[in-house]
Each structure stands twice: as C-alpha cells, then as structure tokens.
KOLPAFI-890436 format. One record per residue (C-alpha): residue number from 1; x, y, z; residue in one letter. Coordinates in steps of 0.25 Angstrom, whole numbers. Each point is the difference from the previous one (the first is absolute). Example, Ala and Ser with C-alpha at 12.3 -4.5 7.8 and 13.67 -1.06 7.14 Angstrom:
! residues 2
(1, (49, -18, 31), "A")
(2, (6, 14, -2), "S")
END
This chain:
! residues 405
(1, (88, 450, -356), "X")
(2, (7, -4, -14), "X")
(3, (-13, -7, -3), "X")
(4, (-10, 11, 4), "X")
(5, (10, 10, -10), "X")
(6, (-1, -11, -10), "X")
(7, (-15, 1, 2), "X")
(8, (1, 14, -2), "X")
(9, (7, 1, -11), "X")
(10, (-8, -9, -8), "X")
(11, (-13, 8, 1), "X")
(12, (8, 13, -4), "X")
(13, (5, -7, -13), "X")
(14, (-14, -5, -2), "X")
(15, (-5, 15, 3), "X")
(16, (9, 5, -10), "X")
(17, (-2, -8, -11), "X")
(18, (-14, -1, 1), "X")
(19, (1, 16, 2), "X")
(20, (-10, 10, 4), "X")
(21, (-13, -9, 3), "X")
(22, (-9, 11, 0), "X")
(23, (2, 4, -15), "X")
(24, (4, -14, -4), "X")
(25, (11, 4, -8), "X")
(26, (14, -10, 1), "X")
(27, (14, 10, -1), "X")
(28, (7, -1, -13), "X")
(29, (-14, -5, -6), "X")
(30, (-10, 7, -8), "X")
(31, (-12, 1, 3), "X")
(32, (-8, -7, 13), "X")
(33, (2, -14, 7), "X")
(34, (-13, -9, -2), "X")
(35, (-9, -4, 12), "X")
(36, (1, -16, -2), "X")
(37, (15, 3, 2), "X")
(38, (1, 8, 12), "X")
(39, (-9, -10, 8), "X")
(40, (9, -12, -3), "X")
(41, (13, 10, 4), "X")
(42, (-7, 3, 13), "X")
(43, (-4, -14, 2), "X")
(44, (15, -4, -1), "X")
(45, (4, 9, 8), "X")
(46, (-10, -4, 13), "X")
(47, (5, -14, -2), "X")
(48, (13, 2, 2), "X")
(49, (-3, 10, 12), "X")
(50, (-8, -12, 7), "X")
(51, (11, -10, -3), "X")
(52, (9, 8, 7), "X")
(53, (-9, 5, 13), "X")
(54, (-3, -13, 1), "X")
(55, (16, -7, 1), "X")
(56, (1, 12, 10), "X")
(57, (-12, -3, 9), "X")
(58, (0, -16, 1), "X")
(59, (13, -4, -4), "X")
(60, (9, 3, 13), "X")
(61, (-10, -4, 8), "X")
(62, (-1, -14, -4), "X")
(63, (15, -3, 2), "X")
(64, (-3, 8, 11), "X")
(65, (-13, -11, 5), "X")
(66, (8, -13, -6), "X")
(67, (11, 3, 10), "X")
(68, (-9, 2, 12), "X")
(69, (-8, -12, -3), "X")
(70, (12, -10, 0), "X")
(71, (5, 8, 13), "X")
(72, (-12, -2, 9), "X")
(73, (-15, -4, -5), "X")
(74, (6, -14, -4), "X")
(75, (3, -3, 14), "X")
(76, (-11, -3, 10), "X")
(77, (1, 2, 14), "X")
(78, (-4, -12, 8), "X")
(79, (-3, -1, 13), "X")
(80, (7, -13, 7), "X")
(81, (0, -6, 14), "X")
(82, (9, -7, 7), "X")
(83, (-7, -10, 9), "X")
(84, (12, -4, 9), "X")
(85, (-6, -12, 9), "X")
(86, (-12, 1, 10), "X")
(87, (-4, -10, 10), "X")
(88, (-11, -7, -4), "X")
(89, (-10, -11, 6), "X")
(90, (2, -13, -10), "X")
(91, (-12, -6, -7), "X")
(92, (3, -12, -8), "X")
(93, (-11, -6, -8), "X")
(94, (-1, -14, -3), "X")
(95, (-8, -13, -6), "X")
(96, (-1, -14, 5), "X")
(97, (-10, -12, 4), "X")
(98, (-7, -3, 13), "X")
(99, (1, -11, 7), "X")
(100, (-2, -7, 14), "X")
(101, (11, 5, 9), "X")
(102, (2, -11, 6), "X")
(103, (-6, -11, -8), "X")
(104, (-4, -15, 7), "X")
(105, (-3, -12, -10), "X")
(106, (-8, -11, 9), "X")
(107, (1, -13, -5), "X")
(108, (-2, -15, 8), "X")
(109, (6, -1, 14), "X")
(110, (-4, -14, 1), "X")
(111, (-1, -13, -9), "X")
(112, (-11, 4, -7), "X")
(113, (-11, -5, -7), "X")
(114, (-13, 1, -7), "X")
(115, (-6, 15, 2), "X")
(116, (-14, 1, 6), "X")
(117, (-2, 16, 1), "X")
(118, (5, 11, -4), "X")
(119, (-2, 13, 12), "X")
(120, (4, 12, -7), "X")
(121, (0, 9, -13), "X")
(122, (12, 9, -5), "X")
(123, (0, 14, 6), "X")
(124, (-8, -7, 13), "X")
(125, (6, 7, 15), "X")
(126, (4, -14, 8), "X")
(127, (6, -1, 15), "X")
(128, (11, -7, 3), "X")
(129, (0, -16, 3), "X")
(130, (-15, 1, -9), "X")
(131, (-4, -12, -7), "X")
(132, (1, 3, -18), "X")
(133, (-2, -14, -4), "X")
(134, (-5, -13, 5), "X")
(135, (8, -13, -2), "X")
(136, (-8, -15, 0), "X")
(137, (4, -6, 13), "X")
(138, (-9, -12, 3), "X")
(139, (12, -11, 1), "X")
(140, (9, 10, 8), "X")
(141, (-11, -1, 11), "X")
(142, (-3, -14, 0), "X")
(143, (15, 0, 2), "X")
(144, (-2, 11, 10), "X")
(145, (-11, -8, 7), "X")
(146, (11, -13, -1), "X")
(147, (10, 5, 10), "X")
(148, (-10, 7, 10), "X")
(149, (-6, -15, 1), "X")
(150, (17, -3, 3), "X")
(151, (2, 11, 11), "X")
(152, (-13, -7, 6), "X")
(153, (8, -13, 1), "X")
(154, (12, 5, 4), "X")
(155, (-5, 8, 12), "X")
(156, (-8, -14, 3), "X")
(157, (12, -7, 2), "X")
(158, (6, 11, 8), "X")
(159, (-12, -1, 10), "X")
(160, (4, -16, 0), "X")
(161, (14, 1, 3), "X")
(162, (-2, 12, 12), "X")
(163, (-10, -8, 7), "X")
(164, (9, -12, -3), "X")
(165, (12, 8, 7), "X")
(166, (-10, 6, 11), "X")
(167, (-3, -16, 4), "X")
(168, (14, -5, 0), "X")
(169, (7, 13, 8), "X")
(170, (-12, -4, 13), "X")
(171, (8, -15, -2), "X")
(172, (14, 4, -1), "X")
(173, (1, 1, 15), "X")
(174, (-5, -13, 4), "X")
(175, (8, -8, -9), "X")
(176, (-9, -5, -10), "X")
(177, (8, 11, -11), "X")
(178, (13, 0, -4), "X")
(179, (7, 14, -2), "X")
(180, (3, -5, -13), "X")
(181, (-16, -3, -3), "X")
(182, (-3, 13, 4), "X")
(183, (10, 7, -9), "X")
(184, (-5, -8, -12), "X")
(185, (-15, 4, 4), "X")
(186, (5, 12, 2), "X")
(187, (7, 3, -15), "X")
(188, (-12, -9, -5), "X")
(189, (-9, 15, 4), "X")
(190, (9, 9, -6), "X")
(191, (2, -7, -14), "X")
(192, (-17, 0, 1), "X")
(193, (1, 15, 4), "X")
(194, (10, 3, -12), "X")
(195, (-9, -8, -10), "X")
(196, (-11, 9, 4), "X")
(197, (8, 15, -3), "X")
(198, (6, -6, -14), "X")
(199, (-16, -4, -2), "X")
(200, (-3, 13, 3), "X")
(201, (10, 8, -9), "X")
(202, (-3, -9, -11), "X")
(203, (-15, 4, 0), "X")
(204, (3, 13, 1), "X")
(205, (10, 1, -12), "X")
(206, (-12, -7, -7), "X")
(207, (-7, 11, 4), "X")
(208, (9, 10, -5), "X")
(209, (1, -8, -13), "X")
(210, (-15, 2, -2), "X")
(211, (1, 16, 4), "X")
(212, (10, 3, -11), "X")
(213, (-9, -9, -11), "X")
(214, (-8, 14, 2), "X")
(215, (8, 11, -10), "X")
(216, (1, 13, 12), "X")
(217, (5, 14, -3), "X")
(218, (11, 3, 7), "X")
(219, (-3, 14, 4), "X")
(220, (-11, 8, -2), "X")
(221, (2, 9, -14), "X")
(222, (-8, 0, -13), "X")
(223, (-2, -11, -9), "X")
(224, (6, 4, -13), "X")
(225, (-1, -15, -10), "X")
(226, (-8, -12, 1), "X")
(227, (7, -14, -5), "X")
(228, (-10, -9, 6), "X")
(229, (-11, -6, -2), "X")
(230, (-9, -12, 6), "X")
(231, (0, -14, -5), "X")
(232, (15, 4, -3), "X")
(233, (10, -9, 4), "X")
(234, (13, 8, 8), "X")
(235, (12, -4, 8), "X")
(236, (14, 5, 4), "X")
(237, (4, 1, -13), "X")
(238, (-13, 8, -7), "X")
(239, (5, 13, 2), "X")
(240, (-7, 13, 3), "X")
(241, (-14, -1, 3), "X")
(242, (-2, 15, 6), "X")
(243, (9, 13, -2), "X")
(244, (-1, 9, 11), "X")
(245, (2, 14, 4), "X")
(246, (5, 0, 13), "X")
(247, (-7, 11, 10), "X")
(248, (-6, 6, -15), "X")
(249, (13, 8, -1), "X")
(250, (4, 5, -12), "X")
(251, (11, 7, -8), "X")
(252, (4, 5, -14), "X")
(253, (13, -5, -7), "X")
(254, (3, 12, -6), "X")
(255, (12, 0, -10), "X")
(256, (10, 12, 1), "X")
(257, (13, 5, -8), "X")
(258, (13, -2, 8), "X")
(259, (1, 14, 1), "X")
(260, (-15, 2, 6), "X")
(261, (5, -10, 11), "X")
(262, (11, 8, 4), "X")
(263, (-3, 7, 13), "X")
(264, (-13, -7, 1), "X")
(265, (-3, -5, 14), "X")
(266, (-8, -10, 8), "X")
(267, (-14, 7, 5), "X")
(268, (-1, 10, -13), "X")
(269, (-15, 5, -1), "X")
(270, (-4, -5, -12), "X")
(271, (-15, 2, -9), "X")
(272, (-6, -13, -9), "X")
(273, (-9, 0, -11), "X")
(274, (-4, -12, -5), "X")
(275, (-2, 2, -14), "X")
(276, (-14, 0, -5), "X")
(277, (-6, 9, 12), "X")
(278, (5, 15, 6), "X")
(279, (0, -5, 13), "X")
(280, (12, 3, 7), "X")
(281, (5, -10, 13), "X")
(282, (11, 5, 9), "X")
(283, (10, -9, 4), "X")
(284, (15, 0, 4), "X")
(285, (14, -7, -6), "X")
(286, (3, -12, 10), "X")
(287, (11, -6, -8), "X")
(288, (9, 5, -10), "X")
(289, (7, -10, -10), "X")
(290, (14, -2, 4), "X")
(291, (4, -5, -14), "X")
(292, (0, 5, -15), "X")
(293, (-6, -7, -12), "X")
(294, (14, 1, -8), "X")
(295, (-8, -2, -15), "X")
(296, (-13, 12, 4), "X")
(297, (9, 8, 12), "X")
(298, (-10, 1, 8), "X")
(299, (-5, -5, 14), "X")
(300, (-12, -2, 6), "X")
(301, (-8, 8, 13), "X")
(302, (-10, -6, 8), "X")
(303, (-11, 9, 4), "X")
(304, (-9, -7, 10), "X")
(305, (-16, 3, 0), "X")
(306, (-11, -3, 10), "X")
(307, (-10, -10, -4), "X")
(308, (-11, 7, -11), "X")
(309, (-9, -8, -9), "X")
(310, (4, 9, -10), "X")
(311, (15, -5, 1), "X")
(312, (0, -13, -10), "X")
(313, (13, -7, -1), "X")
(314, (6, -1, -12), "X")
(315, (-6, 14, -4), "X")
(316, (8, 11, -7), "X")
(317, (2, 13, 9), "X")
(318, (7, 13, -2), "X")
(319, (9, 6, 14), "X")
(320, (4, 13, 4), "X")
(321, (11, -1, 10), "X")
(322, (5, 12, 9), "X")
(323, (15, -5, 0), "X")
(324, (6, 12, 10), "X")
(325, (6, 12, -4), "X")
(326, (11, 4, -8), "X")
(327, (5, 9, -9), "X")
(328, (-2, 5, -15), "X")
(329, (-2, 9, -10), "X")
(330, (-13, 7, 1), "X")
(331, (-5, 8, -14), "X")
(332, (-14, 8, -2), "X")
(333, (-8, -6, -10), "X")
(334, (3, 10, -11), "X")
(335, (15, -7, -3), "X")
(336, (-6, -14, -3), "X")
(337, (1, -3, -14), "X")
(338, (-6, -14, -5), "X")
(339, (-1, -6, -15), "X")
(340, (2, -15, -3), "X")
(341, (13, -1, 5), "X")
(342, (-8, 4, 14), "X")
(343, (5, 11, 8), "X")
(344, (11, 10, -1), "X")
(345, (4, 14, 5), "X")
(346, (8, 10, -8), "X")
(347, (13, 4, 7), "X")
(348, (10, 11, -4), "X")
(349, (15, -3, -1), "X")
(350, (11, 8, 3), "X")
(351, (1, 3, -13), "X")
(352, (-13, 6, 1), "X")
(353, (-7, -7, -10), "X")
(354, (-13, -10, 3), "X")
(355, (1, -16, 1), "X")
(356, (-10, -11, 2), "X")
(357, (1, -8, 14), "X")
(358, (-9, -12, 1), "X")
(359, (-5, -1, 16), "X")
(360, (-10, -10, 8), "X")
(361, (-10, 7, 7), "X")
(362, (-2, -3, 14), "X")
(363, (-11, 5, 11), "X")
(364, (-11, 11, -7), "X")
(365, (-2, 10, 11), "X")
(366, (-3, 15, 3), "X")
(367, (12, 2, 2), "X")
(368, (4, -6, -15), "X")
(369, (6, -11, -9), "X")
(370, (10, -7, 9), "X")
(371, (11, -6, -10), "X")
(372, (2, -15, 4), "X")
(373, (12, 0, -9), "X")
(374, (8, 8, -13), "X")
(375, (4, 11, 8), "X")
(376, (9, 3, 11), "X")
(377, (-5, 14, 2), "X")
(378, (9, 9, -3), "X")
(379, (-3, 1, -13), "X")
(380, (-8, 14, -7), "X")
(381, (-11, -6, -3), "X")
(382, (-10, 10, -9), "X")
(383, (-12, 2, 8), "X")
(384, (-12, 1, -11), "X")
(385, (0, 3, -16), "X")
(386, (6, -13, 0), "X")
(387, (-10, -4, -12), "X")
(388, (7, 13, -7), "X")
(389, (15, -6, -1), "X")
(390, (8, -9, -8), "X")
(391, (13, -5, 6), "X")
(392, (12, 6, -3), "X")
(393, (-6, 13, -2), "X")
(394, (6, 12, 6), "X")
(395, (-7, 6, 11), "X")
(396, (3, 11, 11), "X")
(397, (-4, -7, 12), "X")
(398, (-5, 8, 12), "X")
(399, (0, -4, 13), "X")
(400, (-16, 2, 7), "X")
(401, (-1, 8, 9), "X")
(402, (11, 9, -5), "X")
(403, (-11, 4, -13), "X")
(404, (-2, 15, 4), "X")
(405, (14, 2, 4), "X")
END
C-alpha cells in the first residue's frame, strides 16, 4: 500500500510541475511548456509506472514458484515392487563335449601278429563277438593240425591198452594172470586214457589261441576310431586298434557352477544342442559329479543320449536342464537394467533414495525375469523408468497397485 501511494504521489508531483497540460503552461512560469518536453515527462512517468506493476505482479509469485518447486516437483514418484520369493521350476543352462557313454578301446586278445584285413570303418553298427580285423595265422594251424595228429596217437594207444586188459581179465581166472599183471595192464589203459584228455585240451587251447589271433568286438555298439590297418604288425603291447561305443549310447559332459549342482538330481530332463545345428536331443542326468574342481569350482553332469548320427564325439553342445523347483525373486521385465557392467535393478532404501543392485538373471518366462542371484526379495525394487534415474537421487517410491489410492 506504501508503494502504490508512493506511485501516486509521484505522478501528482509530476501533474503539478508539468501543470495544466491542456494549455501547456508550467505554475510559476511564464508562458507555455514546449511539446519535445512534455513527451519525455510523460515518458518518464510510464516507465516508472510499468517498473513498479511489474515487481507487483511477478515478484511474489516467483518466491512463491521457487518454494513449491524445491517442495514437490523435484521429487518423483516411483512405482516399486517387492518380489518376495516365488516357487519356480529351475532351468540351468550349460556347455560341454560329447562323448561315448561308456567308451570301449579294442586292442589284441591274443599273441598277435602280421594283419591280413581290416572289417570295419569308423561310425559302422557291429554285433557283439563280430570279427574287426584279421590276424596271419598259418603257423598257428599247422600247430593246430600237430596236436590233432597227437590226440589220434593217444586215443590209439588207449584202444591197445583196453583190448590188452579185455585179454588178460578172461585169463585171470585160470591162472595164467597174476592180480598184479592185471593191475599193471590195468593202470597201463588209464595213463593211455589220460594222454588222450591232455591231447585233447591241448588242441583245443590251440584252437582258442587261433580264435583270439582274430581282433572281436566285445559287444555290440558303434565303431568310433580306427588304429588298424593291414600288413601291420600287432601284439599285446600295440595298443588300441578300435574305440567303441558300447550299445551307441551316448552322453554330454556338461560342466556346471557349484552352485547350479546344488539340488541337481539323478533323472533331470535335460535338452542338447550340438553346436553348429538347431537340432534339439532330449536326454536325461544319469550321473552327477561327486567332486569339485577346486582351481574352476565347478563339476561336471552326465547327460545320457540315444544313439543319433548327428551326436559326434568330441563335439561342442549347449544344455538346458530342468534342475526341480525352488524358490526366487521373480521381477517383470520392466525392472531389468543392463550396460556393460551387465544387469542391475534399481532399489530404494530406506532412506528413500535410489541405488544400483547388480543381479543374475535366471529362467525368461511369462511369468517374468526370475533373479538367480543379487536379491533376496524384500527389497523396493522400481518397477519401470529405471533408464530415467541416477543412484542416490531422491524419489517417493509408491508401492504398485496402491497408485489410485
């Protein structure tokens, strides 16, 4: 009100010393007031008019603005879940190498010797007992053929000794035979009978001899390697010759963190891909390694397969394996964040201010992002406008569903 009386009273001073504007004459002067000065006094006048309107207008309500905007607009409101833990079904992915499941090398049985044939090719179904390769055997038989022509002898001089003993038990009882004569003749055809059994067993270990010359599968599988071939020279000590597969049967190594192996149980449904292909092969856990790699911490799951071409040992391939259920955090997609740290949520304290919370993302469902790790889930985590935040900002979190309340 000062000021407006202030205002006021300077246009009346102004009105008086300019005078009566319609004549043009100034009190206490003689004669009129010229035009070029009456403009720059009206001029004056408007400007101080303006100056003050405007302070009266603008000026309260800008303290009046600064005060609201530090007061509300500054602080967001954000809307934050609280996950909790949900029961979820556990899918652990993982990468390792095929291989046979349960691998057979073949090598030499027998004493060996020069290689006249070779059977078989690598990735060729075989039976059990069948012939692989071929081994030079033409002194074995003649050896062979040596004792048959003994067990002939022997059984000849059994036939001597039994007719021998026949003759001398009809003369026994007339006296021209001792007892003692008869006994002799007597122990004369059982040596002759026992000469003809070792005959026999000693042909037929040559003949068993021969039979292992011949490199045999042990049981009917897939041939995997070839380490043979003919004109070579083997024996006991030559090594491998032929891997096997046994049955065609195979698995995938897969290596695991100790934490994925927690809980992880024999008979898991599990899904291969070799890599290379989008194939997908189901199969199942049938052994879980009992012990840790102490330098990589991790263990090792055996995922068996059925027999496919397509399954080469020593091919890479990626798993998924259904480990049973368990419970985690489950978040909707909105609240993930990732840069190249790599993923991350924003949570909101207690004291209500915004921080970053680096998480492991688990299963990708429906449902949402179940968090393998970072969070225990009671934590407020912000639901979306993640990108929009900074932490340590202040923010007026909202808990959803309570929004129109």
């Amino acid at each position: 009100m000062r000021t407006m009386d202030a205002v006021r009273g300077s246009v009346t001073n102004m009105n008086y010393e300019t005078g009566a504007i319609g004549d043009g004459r100034h009190p206490g002067l003689e004669g009129p007031v010229s035009a070029p000065r009456r403009r720059w006094i009206w001029g004056v006048a408007a400007v101080v008019v303006l100056v003050l309107a405007g302070w009266f207008l603008f000026g309260g309500k800008k303290h009046d603005a600064a005060g609201g905007a530090g007061a509300g607009t500054q602080v967001p409101n954000i809307t934050v879940v609280v996950p909790g833990q949900q029961a979820v079904s556990r899918v652990i992915s993982a990468t390792g190498t095929l291989a046979a499941r349960r691998e057979m090398p073949v090598g030499v049985a027998g004493e060996g010797g020069m290689i006249t044939r070779v059977l078989v090719e690598p990735g060729q179904w075989v039976r059990a007992g069948q012939v692989l390769a071929t081994v030079d055997r033409s002194v074995q038989t003649q050896t062979a053929s040596a004792l048959n022509a003994q067990i002939a002898v022997a059984q000849s001089d059994q036939q001597i000794a039994q007719s021998e003993l026949d003759r001398a038990q009809q003369l026994v009882d007339r006296g021209f035979i001792s007892k003692a004569d008869l006994q002799r003749r007597t122990a004369t055809r059982d040596a002759a009978a026992a000469r003809v059994r070792a005959a026999q067993a000693t042909f037929r270990e040559a003949q068993a001899r021969n039979g292992r010359l011949d490199i045999r599968a042990p049981a009917e599988g897939l041939i995997l390697t070839r380490a043979a071939e003919p004109g070579q020279i083997v024996s006991s000590g030559s090594g491998v010759l032929f891997r096997m597969a046994m049955g065609g049967q195979m698995e995938l190594r897969a290596q695991l963190a100790e934490s994925d192996l927690v809980g992880l149980n024999v008979g898991a449904p599990a899904t291969v891909t070799p890599v290379g292909g989008d194939t997908r092969f189901k199969g199942e856990v049938w052994q879980v390694s009992p012990v840790i790699d102490p330098q990589t911490r991790q263990g090792i799951a055996r995922i068996a397969l059925s027999y496919n071409p397509a399954l080469r040992p020593g091919g890479f391939a990626a798993a998924t394996i259904r480990g049973g259920a368990g419970h985690a955090p489950v978040l909707p997609d909105s609240a993930i964040q990732s840069d190249d740290k790599g993923s991350f949520v924003y949570i909101v304290g207690p004291d209500n201010k915004v921080a970053r919370r680096d998480v492991k993302i688990g299963q990708v469902s429906d449902d949402g992002v179940t968090i393998a790790s970072g969070l225990k889930g009671d934590e407020r985590v912000v639901r979306s406008a993640g990108g929009f935040l900074a932490a340590g900002q202040l923010v007026h979190p909202i808990l959803a569903g309570q929004e129109a309340k």
